[in-house]
Biopython code that builds the backbone (N, CA, C, O; Angstrom):
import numpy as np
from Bio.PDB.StructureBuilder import StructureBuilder

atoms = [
    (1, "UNK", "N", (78.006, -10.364, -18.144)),
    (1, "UNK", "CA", (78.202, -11.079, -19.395)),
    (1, "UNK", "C", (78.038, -12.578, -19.172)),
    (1, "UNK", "O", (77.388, -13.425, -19.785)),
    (2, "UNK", "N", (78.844, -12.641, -18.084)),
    (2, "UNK", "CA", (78.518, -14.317, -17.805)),
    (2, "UNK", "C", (76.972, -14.912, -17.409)),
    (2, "UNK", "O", (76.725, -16.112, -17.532)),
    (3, "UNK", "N", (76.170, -14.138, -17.022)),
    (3, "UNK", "CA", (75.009, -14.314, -16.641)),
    (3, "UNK", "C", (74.125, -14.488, -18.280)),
    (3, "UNK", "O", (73.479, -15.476, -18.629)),
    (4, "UNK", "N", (74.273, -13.640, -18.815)),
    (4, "UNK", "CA", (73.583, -13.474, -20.173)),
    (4, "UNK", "C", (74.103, -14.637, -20.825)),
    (4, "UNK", "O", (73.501, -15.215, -21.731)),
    (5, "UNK", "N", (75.397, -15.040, -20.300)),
    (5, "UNK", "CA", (75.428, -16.377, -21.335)),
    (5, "UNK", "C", (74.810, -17.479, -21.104)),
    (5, "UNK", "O", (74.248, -18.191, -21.936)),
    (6, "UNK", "N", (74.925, -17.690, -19.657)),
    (6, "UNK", "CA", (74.033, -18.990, -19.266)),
    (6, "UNK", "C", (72.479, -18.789, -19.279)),
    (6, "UNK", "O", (71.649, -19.687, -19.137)),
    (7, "UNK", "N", (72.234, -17.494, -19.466)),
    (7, "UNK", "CA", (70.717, -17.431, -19.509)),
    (7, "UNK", "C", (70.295, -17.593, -20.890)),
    (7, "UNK", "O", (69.167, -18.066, -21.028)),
    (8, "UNK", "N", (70.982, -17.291, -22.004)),
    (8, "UNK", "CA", (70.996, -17.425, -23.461)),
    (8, "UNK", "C", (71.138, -19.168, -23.536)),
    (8, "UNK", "O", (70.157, -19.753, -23.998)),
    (9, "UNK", "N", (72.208, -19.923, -23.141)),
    (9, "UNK", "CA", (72.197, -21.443, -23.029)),
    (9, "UNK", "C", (71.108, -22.112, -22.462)),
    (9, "UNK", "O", (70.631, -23.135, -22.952)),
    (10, "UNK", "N", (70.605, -21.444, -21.211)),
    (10, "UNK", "CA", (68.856, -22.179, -20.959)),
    (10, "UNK", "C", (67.689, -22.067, -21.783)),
    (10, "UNK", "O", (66.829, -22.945, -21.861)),
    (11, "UNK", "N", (67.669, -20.995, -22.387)),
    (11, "UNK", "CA", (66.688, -20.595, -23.077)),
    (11, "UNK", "C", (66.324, -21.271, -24.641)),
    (11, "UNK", "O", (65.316, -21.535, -25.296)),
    (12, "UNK", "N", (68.369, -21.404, -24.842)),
    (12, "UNK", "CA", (68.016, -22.447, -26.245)),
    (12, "UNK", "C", (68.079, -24.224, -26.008)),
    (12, "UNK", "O", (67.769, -25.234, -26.640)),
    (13, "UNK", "N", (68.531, -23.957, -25.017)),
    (13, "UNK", "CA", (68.412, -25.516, -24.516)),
    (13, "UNK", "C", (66.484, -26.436, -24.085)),
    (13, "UNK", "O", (66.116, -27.610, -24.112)),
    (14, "UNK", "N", (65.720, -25.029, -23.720)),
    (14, "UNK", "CA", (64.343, -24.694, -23.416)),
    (14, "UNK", "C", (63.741, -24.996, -25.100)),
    (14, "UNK", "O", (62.716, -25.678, -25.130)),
    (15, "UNK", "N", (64.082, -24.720, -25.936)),
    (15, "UNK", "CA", (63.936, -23.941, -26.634)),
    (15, "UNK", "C", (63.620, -25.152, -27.344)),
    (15, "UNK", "O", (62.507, -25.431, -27.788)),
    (16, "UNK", "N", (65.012, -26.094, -27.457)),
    (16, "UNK", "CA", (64.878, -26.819, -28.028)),
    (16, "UNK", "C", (64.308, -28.368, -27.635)),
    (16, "UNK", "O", (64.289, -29.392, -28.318)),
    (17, "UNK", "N", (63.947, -28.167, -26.543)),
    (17, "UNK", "CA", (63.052, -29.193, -26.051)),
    (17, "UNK", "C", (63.837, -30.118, -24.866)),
    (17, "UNK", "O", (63.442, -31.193, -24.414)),
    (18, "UNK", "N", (65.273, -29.255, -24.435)),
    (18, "UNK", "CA", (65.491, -30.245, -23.539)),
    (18, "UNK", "C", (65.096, -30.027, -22.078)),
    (18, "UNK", "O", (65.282, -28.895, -21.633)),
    (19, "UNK", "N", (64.577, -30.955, -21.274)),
    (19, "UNK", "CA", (64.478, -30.732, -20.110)),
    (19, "UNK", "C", (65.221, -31.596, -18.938)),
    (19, "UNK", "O", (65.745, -32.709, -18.899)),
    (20, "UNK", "N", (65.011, -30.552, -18.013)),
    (20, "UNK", "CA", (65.917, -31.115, -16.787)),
    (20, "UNK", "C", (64.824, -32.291, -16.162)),
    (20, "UNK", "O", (63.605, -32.170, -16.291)),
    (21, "UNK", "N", (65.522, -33.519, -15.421)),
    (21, "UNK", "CA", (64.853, -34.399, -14.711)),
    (21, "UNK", "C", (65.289, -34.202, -13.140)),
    (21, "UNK", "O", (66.495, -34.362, -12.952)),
    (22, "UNK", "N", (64.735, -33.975, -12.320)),
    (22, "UNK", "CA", (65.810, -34.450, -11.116)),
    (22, "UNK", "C", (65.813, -35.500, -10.918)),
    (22, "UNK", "O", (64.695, -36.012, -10.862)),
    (23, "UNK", "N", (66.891, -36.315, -10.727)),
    (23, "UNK", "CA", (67.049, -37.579, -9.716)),
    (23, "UNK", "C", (66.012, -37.756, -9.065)),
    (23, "UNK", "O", (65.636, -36.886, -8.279)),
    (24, "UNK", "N", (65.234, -39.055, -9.262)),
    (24, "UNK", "CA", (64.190, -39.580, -8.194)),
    (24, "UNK", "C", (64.152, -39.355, -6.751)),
    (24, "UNK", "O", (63.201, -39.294, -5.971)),
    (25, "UNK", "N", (65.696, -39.221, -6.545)),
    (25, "UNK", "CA", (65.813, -39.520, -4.942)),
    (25, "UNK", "C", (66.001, -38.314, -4.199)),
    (25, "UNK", "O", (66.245, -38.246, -2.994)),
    (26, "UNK", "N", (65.858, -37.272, -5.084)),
    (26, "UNK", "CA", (66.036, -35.766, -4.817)),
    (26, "UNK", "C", (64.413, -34.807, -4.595)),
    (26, "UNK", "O", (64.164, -33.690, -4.141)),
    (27, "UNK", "N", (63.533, -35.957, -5.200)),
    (27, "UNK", "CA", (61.975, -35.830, -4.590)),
    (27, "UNK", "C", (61.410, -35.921, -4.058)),
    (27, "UNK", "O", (61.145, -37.120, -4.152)),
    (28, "UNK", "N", (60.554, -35.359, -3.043)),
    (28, "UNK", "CA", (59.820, -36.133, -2.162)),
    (28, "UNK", "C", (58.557, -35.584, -1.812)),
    (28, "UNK", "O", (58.455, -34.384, -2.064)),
    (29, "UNK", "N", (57.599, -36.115, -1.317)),
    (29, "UNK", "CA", (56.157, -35.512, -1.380)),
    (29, "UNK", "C", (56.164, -35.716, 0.250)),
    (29, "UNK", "O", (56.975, -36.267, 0.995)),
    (30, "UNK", "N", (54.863, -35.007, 0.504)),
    (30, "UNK", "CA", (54.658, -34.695, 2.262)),
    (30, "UNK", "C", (53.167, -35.071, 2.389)),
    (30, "UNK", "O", (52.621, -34.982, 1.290)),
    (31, "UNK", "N", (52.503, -35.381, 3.168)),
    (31, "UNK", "CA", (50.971, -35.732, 3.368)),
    (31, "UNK", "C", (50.745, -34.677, 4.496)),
    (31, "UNK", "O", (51.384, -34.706, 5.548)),
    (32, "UNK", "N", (49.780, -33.730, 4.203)),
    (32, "UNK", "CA", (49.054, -32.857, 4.798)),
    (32, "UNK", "C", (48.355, -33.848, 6.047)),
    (32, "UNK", "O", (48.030, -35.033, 5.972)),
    (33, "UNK", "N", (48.272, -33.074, 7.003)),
    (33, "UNK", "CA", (47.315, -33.443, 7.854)),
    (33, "UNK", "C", (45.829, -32.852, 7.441)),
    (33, "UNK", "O", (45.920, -31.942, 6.616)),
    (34, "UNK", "N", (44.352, -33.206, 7.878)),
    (34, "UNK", "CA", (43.063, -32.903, 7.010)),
    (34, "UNK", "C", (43.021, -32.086, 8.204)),
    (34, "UNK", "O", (43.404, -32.376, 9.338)),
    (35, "UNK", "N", (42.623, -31.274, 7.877)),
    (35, "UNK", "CA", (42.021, -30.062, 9.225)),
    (35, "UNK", "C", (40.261, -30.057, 8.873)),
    (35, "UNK", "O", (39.584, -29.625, 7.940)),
    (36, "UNK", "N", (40.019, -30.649, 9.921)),
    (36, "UNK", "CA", (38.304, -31.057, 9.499)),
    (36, "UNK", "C", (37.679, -29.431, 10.734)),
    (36, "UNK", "O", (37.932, -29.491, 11.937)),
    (37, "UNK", "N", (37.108, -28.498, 10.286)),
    (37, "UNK", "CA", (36.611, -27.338, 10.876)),
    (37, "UNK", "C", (35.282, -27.581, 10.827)),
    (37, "UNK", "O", (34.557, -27.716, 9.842)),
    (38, "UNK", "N", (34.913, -27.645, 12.503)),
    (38, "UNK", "CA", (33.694, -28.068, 12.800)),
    (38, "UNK", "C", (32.395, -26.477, 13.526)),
    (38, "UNK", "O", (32.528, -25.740, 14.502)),
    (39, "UNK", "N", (31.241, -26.565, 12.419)),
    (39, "UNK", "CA", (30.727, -25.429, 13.000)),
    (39, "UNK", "C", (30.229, -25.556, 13.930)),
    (39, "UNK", "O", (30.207, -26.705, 14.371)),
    (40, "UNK", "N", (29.724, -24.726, 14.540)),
    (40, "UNK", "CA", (29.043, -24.340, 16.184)),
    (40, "UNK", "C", (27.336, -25.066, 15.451)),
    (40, "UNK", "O", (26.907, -24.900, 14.308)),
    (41, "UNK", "N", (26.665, -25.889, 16.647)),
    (41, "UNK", "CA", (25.643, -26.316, 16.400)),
    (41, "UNK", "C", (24.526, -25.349, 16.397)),
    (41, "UNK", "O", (24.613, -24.358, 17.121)),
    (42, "UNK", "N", (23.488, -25.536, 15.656)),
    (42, "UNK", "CA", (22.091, -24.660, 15.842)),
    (42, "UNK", "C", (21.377, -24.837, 14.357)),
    (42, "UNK", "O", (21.795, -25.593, 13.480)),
    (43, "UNK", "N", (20.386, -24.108, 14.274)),
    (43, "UNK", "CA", (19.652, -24.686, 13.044)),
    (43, "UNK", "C", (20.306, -24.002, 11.408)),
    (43, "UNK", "O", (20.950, -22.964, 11.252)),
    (44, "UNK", "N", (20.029, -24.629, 10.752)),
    (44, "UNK", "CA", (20.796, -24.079, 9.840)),
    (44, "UNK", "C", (22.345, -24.376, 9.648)),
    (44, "UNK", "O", (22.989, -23.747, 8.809)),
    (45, "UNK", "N", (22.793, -25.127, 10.265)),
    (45, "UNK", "CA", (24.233, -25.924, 10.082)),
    (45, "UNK", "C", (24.669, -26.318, 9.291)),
    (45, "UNK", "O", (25.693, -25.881, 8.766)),
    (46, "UNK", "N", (23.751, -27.712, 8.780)),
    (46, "UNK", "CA", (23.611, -28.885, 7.717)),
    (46, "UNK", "C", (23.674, -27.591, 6.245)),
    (46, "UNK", "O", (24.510, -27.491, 5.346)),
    (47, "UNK", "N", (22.926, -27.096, 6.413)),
    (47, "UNK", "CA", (22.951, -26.212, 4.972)),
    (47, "UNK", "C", (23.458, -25.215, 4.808)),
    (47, "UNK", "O", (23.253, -24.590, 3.767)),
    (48, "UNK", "N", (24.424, -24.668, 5.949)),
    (48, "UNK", "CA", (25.889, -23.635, 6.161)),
    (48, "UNK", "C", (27.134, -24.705, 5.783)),
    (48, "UNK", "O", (28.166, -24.303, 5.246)),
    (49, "UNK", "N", (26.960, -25.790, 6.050)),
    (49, "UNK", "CA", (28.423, -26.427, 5.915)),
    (49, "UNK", "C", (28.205, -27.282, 4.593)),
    (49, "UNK", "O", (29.025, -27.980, 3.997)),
    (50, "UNK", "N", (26.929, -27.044, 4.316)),
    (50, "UNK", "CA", (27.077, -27.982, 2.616)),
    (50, "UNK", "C", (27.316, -27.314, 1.513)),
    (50, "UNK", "O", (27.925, -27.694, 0.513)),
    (51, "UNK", "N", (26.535, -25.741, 1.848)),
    (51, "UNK", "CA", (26.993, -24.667, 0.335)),
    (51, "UNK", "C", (27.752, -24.055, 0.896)),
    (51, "UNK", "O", (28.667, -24.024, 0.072)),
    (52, "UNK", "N", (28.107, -23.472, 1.790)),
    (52, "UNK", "CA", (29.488, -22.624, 2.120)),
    (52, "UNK", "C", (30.771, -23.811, 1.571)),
    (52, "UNK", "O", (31.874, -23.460, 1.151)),
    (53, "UNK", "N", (30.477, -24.715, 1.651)),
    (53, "UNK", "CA", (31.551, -25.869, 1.570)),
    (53, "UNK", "C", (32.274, -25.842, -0.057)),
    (53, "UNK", "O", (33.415, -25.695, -0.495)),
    (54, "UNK", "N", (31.442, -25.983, -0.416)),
    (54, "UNK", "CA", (30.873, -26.159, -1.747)),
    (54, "UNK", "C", (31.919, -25.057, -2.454)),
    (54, "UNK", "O", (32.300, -25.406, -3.572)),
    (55, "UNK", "N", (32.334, -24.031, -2.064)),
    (55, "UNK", "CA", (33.211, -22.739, -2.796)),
    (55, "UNK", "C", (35.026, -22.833, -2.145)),
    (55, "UNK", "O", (36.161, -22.797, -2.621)),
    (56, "UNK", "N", (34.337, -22.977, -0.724)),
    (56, "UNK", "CA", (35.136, -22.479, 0.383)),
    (56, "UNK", "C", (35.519, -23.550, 1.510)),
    (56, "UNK", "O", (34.862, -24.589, 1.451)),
    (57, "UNK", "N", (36.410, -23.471, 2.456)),
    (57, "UNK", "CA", (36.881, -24.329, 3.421)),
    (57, "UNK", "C", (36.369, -23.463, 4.613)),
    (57, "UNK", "O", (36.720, -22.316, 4.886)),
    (58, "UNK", "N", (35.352, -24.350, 5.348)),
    (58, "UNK", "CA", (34.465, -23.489, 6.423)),
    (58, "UNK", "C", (35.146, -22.709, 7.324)),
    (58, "UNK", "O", (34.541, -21.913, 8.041)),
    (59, "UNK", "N", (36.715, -22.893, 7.383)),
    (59, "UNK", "CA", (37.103, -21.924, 8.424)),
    (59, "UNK", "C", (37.094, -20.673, 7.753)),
    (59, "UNK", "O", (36.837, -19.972, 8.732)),
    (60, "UNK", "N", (37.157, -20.117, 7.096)),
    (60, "UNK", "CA", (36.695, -18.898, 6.138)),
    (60, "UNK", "C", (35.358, -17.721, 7.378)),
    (60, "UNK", "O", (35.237, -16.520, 7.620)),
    (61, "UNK", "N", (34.609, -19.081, 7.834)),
    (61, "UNK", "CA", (33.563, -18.742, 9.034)),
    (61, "UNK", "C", (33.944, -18.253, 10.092)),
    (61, "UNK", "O", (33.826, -17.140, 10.604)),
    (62, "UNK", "N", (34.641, -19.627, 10.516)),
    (62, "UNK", "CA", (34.786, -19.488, 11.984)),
    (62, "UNK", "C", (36.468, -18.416, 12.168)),
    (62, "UNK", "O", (36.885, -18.205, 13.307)),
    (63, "UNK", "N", (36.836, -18.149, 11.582)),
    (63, "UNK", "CA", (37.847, -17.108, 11.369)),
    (63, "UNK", "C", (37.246, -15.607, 11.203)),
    (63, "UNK", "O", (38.066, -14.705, 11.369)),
    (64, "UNK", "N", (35.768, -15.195, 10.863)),
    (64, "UNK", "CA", (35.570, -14.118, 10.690)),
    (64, "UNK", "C", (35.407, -13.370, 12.277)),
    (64, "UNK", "O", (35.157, -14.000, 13.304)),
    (65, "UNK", "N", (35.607, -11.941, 12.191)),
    (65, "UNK", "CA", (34.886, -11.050, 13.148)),
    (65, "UNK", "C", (33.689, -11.311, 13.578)),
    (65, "UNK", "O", (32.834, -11.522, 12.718)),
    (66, "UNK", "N", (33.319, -11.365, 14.946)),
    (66, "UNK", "CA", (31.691, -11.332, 14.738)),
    (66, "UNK", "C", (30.896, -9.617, 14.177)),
    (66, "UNK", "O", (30.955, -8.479, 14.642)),
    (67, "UNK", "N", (30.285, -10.162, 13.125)),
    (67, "UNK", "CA", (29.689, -8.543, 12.905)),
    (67, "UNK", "C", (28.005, -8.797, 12.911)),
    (67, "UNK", "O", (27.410, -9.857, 13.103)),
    (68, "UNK", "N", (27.517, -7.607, 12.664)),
    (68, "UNK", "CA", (26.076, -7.604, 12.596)),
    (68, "UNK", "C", (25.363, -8.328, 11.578)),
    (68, "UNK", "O", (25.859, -8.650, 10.498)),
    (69, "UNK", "N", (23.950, -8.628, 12.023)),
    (69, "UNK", "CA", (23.245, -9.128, 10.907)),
    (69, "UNK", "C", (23.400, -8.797, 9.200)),
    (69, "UNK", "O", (23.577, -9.632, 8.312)),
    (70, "UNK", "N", (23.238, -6.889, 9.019)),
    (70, "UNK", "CA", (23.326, -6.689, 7.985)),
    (70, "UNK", "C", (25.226, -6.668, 7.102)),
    (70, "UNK", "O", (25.401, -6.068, 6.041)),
    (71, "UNK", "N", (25.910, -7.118, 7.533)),
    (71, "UNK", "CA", (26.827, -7.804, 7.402)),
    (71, "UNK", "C", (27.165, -9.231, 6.955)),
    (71, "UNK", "O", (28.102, -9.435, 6.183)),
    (72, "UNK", "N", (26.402, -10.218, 7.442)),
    (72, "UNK", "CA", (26.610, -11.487, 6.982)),
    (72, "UNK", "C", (25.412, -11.264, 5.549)),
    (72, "UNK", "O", (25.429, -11.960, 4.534)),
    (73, "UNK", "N", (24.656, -10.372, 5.766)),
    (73, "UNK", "CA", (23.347, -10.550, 4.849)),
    (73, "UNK", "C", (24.544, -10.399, 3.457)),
    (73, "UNK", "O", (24.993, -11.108, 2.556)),
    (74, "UNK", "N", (24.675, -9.059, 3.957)),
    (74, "UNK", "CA", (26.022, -8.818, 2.360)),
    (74, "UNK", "C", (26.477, -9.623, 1.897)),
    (74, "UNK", "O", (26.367, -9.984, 0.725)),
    (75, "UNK", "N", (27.583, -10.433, 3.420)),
    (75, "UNK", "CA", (28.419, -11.490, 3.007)),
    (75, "UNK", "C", (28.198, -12.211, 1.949)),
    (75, "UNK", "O", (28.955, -12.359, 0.990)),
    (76, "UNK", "N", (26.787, -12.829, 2.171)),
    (76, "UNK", "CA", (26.115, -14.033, 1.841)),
    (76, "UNK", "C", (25.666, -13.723, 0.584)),
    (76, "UNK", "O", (25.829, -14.529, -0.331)),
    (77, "UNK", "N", (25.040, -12.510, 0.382)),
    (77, "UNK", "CA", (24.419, -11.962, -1.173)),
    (77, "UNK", "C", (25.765, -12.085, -2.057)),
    (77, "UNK", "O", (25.761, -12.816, -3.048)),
    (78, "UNK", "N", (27.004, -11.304, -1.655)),
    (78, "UNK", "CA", (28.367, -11.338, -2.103)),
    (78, "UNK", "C", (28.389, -12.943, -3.034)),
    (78, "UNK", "O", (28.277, -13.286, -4.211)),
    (79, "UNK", "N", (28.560, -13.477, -1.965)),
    (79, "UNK", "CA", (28.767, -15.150, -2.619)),
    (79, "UNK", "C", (27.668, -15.482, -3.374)),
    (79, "UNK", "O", (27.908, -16.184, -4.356)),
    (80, "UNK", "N", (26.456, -15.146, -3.166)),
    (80, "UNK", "CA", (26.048, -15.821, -4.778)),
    (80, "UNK", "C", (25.612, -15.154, -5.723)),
    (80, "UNK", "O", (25.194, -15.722, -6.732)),
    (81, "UNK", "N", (25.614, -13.984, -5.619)),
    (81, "UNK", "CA", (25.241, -12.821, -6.598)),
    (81, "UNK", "C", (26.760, -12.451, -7.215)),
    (81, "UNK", "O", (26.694, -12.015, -8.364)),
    (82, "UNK", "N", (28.000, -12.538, -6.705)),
    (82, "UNK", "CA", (29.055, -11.960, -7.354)),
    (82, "UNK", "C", (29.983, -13.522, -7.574)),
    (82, "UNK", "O", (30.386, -13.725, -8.720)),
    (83, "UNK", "N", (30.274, -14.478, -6.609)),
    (83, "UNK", "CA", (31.086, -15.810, -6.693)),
    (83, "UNK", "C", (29.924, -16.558, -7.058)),
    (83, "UNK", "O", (30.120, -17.691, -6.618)),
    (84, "UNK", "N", (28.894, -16.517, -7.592)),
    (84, "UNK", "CA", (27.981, -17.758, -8.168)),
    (84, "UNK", "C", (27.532, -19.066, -7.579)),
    (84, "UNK", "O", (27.405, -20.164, -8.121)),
    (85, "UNK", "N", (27.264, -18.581, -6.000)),
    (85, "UNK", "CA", (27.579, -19.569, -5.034)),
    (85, "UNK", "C", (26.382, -20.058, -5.236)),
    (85, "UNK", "O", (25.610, -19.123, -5.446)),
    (86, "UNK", "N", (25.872, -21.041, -5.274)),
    (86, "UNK", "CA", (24.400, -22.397, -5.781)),
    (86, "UNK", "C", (23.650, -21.891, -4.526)),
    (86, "UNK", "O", (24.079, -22.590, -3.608)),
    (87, "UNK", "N", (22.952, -21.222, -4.148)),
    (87, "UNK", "CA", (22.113, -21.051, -2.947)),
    (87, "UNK", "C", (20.855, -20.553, -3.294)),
    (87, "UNK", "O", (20.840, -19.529, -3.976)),
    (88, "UNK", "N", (19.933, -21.000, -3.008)),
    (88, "UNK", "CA", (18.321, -19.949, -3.345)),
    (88, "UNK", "C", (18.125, -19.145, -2.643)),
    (88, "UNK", "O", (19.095, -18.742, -2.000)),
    (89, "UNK", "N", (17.333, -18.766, -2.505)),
    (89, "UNK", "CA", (16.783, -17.548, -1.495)),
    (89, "UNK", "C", (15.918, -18.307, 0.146)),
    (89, "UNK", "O", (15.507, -17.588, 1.057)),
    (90, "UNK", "N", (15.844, -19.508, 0.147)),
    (90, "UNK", "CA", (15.620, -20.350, 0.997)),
    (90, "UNK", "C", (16.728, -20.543, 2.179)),
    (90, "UNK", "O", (16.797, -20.232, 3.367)),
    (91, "UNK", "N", (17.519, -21.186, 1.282)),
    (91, "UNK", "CA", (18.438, -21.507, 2.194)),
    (91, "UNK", "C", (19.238, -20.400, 2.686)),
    (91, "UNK", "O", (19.557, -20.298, 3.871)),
    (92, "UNK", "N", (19.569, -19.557, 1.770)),
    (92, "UNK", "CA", (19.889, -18.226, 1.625)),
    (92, "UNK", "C", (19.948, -17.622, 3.233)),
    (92, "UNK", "O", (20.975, -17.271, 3.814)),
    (93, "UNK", "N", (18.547, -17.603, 3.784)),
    (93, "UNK", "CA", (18.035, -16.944, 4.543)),
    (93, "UNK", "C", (18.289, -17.961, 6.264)),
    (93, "UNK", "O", (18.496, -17.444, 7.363)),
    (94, "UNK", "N", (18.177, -19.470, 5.956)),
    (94, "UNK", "CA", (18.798, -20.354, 6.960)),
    (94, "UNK", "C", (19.942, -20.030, 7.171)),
    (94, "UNK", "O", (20.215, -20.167, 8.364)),
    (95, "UNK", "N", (21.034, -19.532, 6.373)),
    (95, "UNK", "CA", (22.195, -19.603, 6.319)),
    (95, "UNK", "C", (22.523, -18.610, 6.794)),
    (95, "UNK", "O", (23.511, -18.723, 7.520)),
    (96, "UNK", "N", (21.922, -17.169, 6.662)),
    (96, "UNK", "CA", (22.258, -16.047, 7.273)),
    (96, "UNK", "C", (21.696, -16.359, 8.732)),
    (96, "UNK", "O", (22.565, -16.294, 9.601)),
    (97, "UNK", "N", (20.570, -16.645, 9.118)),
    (97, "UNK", "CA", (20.173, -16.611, 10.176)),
    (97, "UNK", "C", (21.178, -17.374, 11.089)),
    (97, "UNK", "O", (21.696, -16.856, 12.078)),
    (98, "UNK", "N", (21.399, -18.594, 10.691)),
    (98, "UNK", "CA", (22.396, -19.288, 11.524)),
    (98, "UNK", "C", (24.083, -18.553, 11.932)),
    (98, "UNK", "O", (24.659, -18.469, 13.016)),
    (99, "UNK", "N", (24.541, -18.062, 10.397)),
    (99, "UNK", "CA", (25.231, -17.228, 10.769)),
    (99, "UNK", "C", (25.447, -16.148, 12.128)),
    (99, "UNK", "O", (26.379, -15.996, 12.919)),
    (100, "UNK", "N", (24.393, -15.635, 12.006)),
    (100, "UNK", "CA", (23.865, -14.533, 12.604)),
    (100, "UNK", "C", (24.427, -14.793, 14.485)),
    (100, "UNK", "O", (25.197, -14.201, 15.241)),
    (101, "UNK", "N", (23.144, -16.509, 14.635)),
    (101, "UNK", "CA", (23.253, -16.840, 15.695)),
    (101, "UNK", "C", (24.767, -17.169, 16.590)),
    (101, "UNK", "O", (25.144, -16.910, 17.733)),
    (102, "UNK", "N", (25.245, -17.720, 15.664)),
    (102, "UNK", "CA", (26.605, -18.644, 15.726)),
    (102, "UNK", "C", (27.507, -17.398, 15.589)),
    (102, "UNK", "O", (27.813, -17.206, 16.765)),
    (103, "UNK", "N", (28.086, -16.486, 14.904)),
    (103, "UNK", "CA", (29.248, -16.119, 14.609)),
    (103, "UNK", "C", (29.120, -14.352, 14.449)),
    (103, "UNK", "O", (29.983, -13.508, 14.209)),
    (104, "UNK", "N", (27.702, -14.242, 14.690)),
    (104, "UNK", "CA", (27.726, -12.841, 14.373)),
    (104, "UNK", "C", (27.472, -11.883, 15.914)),
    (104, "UNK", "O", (27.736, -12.490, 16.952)),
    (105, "UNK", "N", (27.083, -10.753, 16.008)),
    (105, "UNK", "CA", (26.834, -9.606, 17.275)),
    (105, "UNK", "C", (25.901, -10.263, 18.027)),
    (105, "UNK", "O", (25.874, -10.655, 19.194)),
    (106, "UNK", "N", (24.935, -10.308, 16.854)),
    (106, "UNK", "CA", (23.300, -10.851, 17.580)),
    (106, "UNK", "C", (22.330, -9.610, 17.416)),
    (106, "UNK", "O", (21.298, -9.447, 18.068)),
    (107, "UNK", "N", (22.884, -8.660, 16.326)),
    (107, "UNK", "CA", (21.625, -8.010, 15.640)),
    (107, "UNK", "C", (21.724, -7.805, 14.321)),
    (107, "UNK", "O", (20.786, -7.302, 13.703)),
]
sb = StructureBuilder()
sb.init_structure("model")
sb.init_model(0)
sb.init_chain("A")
sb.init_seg("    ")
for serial, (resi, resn, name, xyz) in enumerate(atoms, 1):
    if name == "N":
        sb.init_residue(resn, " ", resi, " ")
    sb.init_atom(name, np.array(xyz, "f"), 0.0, 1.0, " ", f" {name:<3s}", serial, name[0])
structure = sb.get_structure()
């Protein structure tokens, strides 16, 4: 009963437009450190870390399994055929390949 009452008193207190402030000094904000995730060099880099970027935070990459070629191919179709990821069929194909080299089996 006691619960229903104070939840009935927030709700019209909500209700009616009052809101809680906290004390200034009861706030405080924190500064992230930047975690800058650097890919493995080889061709196709520059245009793995500019549209992968572009959706996603590159460790998304360097966090995966290494799997096979026809695996990243998916991956990669995935992101711009289903997440609308800005890639042509150009780069498309730099991007898997590099993949491939860098993070995947190696077939």
């Amino acid at each position: 009963m006691k619960t229903t009452i104070i939840l009935m008193t927030v709700f019209i207190l909500a209700a009616a437009g009052f809101a809680y402030a906290a004390p200034e000094e009861s706030l405080h904000t924190i500064v992230l450190p930047e975690l800058r995730v650097e890919l493995k060099a080889g061709g196709g880099k520059d245009r793995t870390e500019i549209l992968c970027n572009v959706c996603h935070s590159l460790d998304y990459i360097t966090t995966q399994p290494r799997v096979p070629r026809a695996q990243w191919t998916a991956t990669v179709n995935k992101m711009i055929k289903v997440m609308g990821a800005p890639i042509n069929e150009e780069d498309a194909k730099k991007i898997i390949d590099y993949l491939v080299a860098n993070y995947g089996t190696g077939n």
